[in-house]
N, C-alpha and C positions, 0 to 999 in steps of 0.2 A: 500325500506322497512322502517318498523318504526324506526329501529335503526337509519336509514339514515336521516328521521327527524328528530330523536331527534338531530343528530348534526347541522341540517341547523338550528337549533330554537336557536335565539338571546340569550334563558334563558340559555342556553350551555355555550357564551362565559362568559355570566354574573358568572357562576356559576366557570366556567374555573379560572375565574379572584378571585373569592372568594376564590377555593382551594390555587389559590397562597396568597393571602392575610394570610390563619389558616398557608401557610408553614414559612409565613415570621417569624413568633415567630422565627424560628430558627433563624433569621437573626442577632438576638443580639448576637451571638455567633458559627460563622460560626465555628470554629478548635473545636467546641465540636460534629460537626458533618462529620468530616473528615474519612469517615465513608470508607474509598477507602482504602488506605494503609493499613490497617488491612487484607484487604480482598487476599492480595497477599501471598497467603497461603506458607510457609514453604516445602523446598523442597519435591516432592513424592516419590522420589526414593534415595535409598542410592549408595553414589559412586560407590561401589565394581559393581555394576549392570551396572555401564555403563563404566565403565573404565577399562584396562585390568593391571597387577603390574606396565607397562613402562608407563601408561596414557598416552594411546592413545586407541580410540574408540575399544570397543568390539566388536559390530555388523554395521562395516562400514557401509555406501551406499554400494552398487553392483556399478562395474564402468561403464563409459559409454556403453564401450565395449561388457560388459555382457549386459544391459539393451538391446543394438540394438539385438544382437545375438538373446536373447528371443524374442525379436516384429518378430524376420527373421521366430526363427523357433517353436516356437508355435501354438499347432491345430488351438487352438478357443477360444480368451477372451470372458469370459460371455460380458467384456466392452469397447467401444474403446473411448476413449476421444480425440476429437481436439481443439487443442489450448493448451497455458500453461499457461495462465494467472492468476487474483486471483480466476477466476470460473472454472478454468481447475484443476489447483492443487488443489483447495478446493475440487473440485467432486472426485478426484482421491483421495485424503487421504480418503473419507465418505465414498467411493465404496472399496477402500482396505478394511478398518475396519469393513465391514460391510460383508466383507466377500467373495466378487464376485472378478472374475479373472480379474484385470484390469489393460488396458494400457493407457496411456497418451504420445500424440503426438505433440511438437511444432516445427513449421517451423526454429524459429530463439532461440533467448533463453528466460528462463520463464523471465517470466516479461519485455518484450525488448517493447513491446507495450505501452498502456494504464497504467500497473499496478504497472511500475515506476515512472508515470510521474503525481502522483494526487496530491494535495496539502498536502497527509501525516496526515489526521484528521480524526481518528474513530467519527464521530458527528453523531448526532440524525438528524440535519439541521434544526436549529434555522429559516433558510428563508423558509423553507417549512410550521412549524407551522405558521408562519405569514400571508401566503399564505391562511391557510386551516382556520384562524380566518376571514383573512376578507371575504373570496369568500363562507364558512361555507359549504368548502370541504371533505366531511370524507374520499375521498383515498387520503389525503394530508394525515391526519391526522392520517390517518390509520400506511402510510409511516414511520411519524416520531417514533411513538409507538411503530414499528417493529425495526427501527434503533437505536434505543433508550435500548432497551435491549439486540440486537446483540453488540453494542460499550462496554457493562461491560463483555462479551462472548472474544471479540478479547481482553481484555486489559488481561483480566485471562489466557488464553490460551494461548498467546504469550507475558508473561512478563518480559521477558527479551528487547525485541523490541518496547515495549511500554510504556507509561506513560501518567499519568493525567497532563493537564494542564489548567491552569487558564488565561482566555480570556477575557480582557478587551472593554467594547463599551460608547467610552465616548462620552458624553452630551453635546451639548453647546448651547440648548434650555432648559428651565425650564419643558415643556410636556414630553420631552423627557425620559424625569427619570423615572415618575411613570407609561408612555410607555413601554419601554424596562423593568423596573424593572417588571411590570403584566407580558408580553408576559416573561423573563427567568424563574416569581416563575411559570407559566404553566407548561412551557420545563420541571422545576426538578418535579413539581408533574407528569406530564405524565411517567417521568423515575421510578419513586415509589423508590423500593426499588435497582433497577435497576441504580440508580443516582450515582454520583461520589462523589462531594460536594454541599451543599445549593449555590446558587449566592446572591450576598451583594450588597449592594450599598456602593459607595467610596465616599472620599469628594474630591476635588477638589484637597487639599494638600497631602493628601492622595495617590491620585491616579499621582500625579506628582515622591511622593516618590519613589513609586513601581517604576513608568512607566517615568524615569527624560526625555527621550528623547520625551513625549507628549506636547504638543504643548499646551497653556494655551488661548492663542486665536485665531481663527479659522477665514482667511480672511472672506469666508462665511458667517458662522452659529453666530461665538458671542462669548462669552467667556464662558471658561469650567463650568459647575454645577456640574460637579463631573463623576462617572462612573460605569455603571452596570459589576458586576464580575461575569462570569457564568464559569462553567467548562466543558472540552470535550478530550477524546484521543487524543494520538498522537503517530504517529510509522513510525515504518519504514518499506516500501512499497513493494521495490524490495526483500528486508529481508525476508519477511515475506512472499512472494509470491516462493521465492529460497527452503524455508525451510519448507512450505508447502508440495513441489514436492521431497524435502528431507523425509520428514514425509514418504509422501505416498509408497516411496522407502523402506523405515524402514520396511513399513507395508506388502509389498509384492506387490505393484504394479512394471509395467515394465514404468517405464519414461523415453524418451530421449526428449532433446534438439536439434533444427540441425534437425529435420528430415521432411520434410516437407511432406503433402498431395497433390500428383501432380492429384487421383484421385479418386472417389469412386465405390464400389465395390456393384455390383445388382446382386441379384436372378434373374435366368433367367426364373423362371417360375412364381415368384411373384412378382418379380419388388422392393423386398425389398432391402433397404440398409443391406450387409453385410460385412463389412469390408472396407480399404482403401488403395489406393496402395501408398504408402511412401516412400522419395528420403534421405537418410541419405547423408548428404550435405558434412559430414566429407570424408565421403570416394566415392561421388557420383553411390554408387550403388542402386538400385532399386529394391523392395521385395514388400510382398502383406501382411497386419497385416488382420486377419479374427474376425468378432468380431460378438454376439446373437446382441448386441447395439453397435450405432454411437450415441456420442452427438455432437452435434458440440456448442464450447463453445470457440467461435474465436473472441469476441467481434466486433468492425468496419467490420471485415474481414467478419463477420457471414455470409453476402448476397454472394459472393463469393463461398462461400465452398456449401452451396445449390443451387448453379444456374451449379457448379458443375451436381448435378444429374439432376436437374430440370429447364432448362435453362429459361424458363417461368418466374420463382418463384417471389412474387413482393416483391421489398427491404424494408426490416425493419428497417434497420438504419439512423437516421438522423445525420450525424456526425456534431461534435461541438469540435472547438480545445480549450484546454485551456494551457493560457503560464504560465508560472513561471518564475520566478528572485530569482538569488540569492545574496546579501549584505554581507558586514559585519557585523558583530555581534552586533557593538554600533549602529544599528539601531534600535534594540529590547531591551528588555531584557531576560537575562537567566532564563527564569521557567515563564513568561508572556508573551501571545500573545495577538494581537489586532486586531480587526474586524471594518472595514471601513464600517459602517449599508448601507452608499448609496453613490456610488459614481457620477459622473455630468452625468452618461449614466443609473442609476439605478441601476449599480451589486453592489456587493458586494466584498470586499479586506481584505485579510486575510493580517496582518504582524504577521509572527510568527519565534521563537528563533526554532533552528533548526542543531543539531551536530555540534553548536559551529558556528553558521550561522545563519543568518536570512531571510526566505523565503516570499516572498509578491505574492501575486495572487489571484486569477485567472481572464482570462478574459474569453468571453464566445461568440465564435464567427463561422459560417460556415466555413465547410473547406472542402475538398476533403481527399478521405483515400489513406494511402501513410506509408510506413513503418517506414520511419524518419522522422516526422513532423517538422518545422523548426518554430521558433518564426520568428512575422518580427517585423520590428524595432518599427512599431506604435503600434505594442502591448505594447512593452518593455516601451515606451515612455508610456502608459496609464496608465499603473500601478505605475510606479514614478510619476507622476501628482497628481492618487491617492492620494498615503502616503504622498506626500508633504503638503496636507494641514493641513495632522493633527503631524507632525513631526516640532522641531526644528531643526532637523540636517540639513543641506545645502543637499539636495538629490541630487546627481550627476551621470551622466550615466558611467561615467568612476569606480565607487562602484561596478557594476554588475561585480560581479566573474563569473558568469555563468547565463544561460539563457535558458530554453526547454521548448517544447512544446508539449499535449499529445490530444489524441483525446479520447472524452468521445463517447460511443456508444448509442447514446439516443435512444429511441424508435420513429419511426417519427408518427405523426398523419399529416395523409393530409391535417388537416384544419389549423395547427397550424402556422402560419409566423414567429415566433420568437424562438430559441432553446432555452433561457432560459426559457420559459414558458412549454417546455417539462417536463412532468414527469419525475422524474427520478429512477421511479418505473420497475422492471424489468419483462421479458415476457420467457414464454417456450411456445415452441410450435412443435406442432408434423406436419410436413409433410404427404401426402400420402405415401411418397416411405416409410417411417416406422424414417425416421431422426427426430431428434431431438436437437430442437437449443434453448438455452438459450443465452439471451444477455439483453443489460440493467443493471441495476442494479449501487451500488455503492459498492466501497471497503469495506465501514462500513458494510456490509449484506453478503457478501461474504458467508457464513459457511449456510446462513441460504438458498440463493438461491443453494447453493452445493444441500443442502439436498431437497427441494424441486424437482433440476435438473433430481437428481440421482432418487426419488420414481418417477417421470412421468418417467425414461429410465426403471425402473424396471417393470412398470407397460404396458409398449409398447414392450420390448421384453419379456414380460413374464416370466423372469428372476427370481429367487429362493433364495433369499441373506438366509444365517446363521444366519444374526444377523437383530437388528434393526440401526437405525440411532446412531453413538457412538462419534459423534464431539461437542454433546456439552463442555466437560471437558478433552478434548482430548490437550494436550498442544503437540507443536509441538515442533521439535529437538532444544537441548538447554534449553529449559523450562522447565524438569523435575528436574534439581537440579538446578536449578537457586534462589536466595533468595534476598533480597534486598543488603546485607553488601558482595555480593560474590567478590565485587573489593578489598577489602582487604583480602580476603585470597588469589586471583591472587598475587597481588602484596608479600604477605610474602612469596608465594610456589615457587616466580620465582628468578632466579640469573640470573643477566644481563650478559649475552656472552663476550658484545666488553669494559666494563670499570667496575669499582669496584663503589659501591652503589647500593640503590634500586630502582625498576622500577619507573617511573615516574608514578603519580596517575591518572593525564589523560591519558595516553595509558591503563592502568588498565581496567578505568570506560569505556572507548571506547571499550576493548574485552570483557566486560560482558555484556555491549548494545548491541552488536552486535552480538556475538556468546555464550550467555549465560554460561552454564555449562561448553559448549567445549572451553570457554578463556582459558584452561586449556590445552587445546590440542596443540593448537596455541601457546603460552608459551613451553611448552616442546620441539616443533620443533623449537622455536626460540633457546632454550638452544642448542639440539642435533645439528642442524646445520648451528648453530654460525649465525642468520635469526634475531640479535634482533635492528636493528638500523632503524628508521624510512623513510618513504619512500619520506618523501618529508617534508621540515622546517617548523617549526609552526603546524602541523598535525598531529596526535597522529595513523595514520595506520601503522603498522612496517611490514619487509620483510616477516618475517614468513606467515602473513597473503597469499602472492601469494602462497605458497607454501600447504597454508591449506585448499585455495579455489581448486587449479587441485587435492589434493586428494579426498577432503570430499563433494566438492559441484557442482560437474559438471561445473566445469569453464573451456572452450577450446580455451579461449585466450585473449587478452588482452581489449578487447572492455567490455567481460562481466567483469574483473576485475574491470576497472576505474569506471565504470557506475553504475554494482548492485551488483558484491561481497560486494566491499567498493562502495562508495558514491562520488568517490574524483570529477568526473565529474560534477557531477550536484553541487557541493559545491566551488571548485575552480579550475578552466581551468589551470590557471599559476601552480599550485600544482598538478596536473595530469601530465601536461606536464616534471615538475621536475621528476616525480616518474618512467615517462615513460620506458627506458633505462632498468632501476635496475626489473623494473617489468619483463620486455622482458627475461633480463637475466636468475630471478631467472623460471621464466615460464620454457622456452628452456629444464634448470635442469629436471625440475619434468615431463615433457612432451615431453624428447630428439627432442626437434627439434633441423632440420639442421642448414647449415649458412642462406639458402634461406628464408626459414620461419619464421625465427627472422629480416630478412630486410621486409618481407612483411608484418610481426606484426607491425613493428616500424611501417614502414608509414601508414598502417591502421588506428593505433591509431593516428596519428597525423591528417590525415584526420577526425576522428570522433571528437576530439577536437574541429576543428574549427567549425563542427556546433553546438559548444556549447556555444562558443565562442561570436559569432557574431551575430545578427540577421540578416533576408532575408530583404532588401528594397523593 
């Protein structure tokens, strides 16, 4: 269409190039357009609404317990959700709120797939504008525009788990600069008002200051010319994806974890999908959830669950794994990440500071789908290679605290040879038998492919919502009194149980990033039973924590603890492995397990350690 011309026409990028040119004015003074922080609006809700006089939650979650009980014995959800990912609880909070009777089903736990294992960055994706400059692609470009105002959506609505940060791409060509500097001032004028902060240009000493552990000459490329500063989210994944399926609970949805789809359930006189027959893993019994809609929102897994009904059905997925590493912290710095533009195979290498860590990735390679992806070791090797060129520090493979691997669910096109040339635009689509599957997609879009998900399921079962769409300004559990200074009133409300003094300020700021409002709740059960000593040396998670994830968060056992309550796995093996024991213990407490099931906890976790641990040869 014409529109579509206009963007193939060269005066597009000329003109592209010109908005950023009127946006650089700002550039002489970036902190007078720090226009982000402001926007982290002042709590919505006052305590007394969410706290009961002993502070602890007013309107808990429902426990596991009840949630399966209702999937057992329930006529008919208007909705039935599979998978728990970020598109599973995202559709399940937008269909609670909106009003229609809804379940959500995940085989293992939320987030155990894909939706923990991403690089952690609400982005617009700086490599797709690039992409849709040179190739004068408008669904590139379309892309970034959509992701671009979804990324200020997730940073408001989950701001307790998220934050701006400032992403360094240094120079060490002279083209380079007014390169990178045109393609970033694009990025912020594309975002408008939708933007975080203007991107700068550094000078060379400048951006050494910031950034000491950057590398001032490059074997390659030459010596630094300085460094383009752009800004982009960052959050946390498995959190966010836990707290979601929290929300949607709040909201009146039935969510379990654990219960997998062994099959689905047809009209026998119209062949439609109506419901699915589900294995609650906890207790391996076997029930039928009846539902007007199925979405299936199983990411990798999507072709699976409709070959299910339609053994025919031709696969949509092209799976693509991507590894992570995890460093110590003097590889980064605290509040600056760095973006490797091109590495000797073409991708691109995030180094980013990350809970007191520093994470580097991704790579971008074929893989087979599998429940526990494993990094191998020439991955692990590729991305230290990476950093090394632009790092002084001595990169060593013995720094990797940890190491995992996630599978991205790309959409496949038959003609494409390469996964990273895939779109990574996401798809719905409706089967004949009446299913409907969303998959695709990235983290940063999440809220927006929900609502899309949910109006095609409403529109295919015919379905009658109350409301309309209510996720835009919907902040999820935790978020509603969250504020930016909430670590200092943690720290003065709490008295430390095991020694006389005040809480430490890191553990504080680690229960306000993590569980927002409710650090509050956490803290009280550390006080009530005596849960305040830390789980592991150097680590700011303390006992209370296990204890606040088997009530509040659907945690049934130690794999989901180390991994996505807290973070300790993917952050440091040897520190997980410390916490191990004390975690099992305090578990057992709140969830009476026997002797047997605290020995098969223990080695479980020990078992999923090691493939955190190591990579595959």
């Amino acid at each position: 269409g014409g529109g579509e011309r206009f963007f193939r026409n060269p005066w597009f990028t000329t003109m592209a190039a010109a908005g950023g040119l009127a946006a650089a004015a700002y550039n002489l003074d970036p902190e007078s357009v720090v226009r982000y922080m402001d926007n982290r609006r002042p709590a919505k809700r006052p305590e007394h609404e969410i706290f009961d006089e002993r502070g602890y939650p007013k309107n808990p979650v429902p426990l596991r317990e009840e949630q399966v009980r209702r999937l057992r014995e329930e006529e008919e959800f208007d909705l039935l959700i599979v998978g728990g990912g970020a598109t599973g609880t995202g559709m399940a909070v937008d269909a609670a709120t909106r009003g229609l009777k809804t379940a959500m089903v995940e085989a293992n736990d939320f987030a155990s797939g894909t939706s923990s294992r991403s690089t952690k960055l609400a982005h617009g994706g700086v490599r797709y504008l690039e992409k849709a400059v040179k190739n004068f692609d408008y669904s590139q470009l379309h892309l970034v525009f959509e992701a671009l105002s979804e990324r200020k959506r997730l940073l408001n609505n989950a701001p307790h788990l998220s934050r701006s940060l400032p992403i360094m791409t240094p120079c060490y060509h002279w083209w380079e600069v007014p390169y990178y500097w045109a393609g970033m001032k694009a990025y912020d004028t594309l975002a408008g008002s939708q933007g975080l902060t203007w991107s700068r240009y550094m000078t060379p000493s400048e951006a050494q200051r910031q950034f000491p552990t950057l590398r001032t000459e490059n074997v390659h490329e030459g010596t630094l010319k300085g460094s383009i500063v752009y800004y982009d989210g960052q959050f946390n994944d498995a959190r966010l994806c836990l707290l979601l399926a929290c929300t949607a609970a709040e909201e009146g949805a039935a969510v379990a974890n654990y219960t997998e789809v062994v099959d689905l359930l047809k009209d026998e006189e119209t062949g439609k999908i109506r419901g699915a027959r589900v294995r609650d893993k906890m207790t391996n019994r076997t029930f039928e959830v009846r539902a007007k809609q199925v979405v299936n929102a199983c990411g990798p897994f999507s072709d699976s669950v409709r070959k299910m009904s339609d053994p025919k059905a031709r696969s949509l997925v092209a799976p693509s794994s991507g590894v992570h590493i995890t460093l110590p912290d003097y590889y980064s710095v605290e509040g600056f990440g760095m973006i490797v533009p091109k590495t000797r195979d073409g991708r691109v290498v995030f180094l980013l500071p990350w809970e007191g860590h520093t994470i580097a990735g991704t790579t971008d390679s074929e893989s087979e789908i599998t429940f526990s992806p494993r990094p191998s070791e020439k991955d692990i090797k590729f991305i230290l290679e990476a950093i090394e060129d632009y790092l002084c520090v001595k990169v060593r493979r013995e720094d990797v605290s940890s190491a995992w691997s996630g599978i991205r669910p790309l959409i496949s096109n038959p003609h494409s040879e390469n996964t990273s040339e895939l779109v990574r635009d996401h798809l719905i689509m409706t089967d004949k038998n009446g299913l409907v599957t969303i998959c695709g997609g990235k983290w940063t879009t999440y809220r927006l492919m929900a609502e899309q998900g949910v109006d095609q399921a409403v529109k295919t079962g015919n379905l009658k919502p109350p409301e309309k769409c209510q996720t835009n300004e919907l902040r999820v559990v935790g978020g509603d009194g969250y504020h930016i200074a909430l670590h200092t009133e943690v720290a003065q409300d709490y008295t430390v149980p095991h020694r006389p003094g005040a809480i430490d300020t890191r553990v504080a700021k680690h229960l306000t990033s993590a569980y927002g409002d409710r650090a509050k709740v956490v803290t009280r059960i550390a006080e009530d039973k005596k849960l305040g000593q830390r789980l592991a040396r150097g680590h700011p998670q303390i006992e209370a924590e296990v204890a606040y994830a088997a009530r509040y968060e659907y945690c049934t056992g130690v794999e989901d603890f180390l991994t996505r309550r807290t973070r300790l796995a993917f952050l440091d093996v040897r520190a997980a492995e410390q916490a191990l024991p004390r975690v099992v213990e305090i578990m057992a407490k709140e969830l009476k397990w026997g002797w047997f099931k605290k020995r098969k906890e223990l080695h479980q976790g020990k078992e999923l350690l090691k493939t955190f641990a190591n990579g595959t040869t």
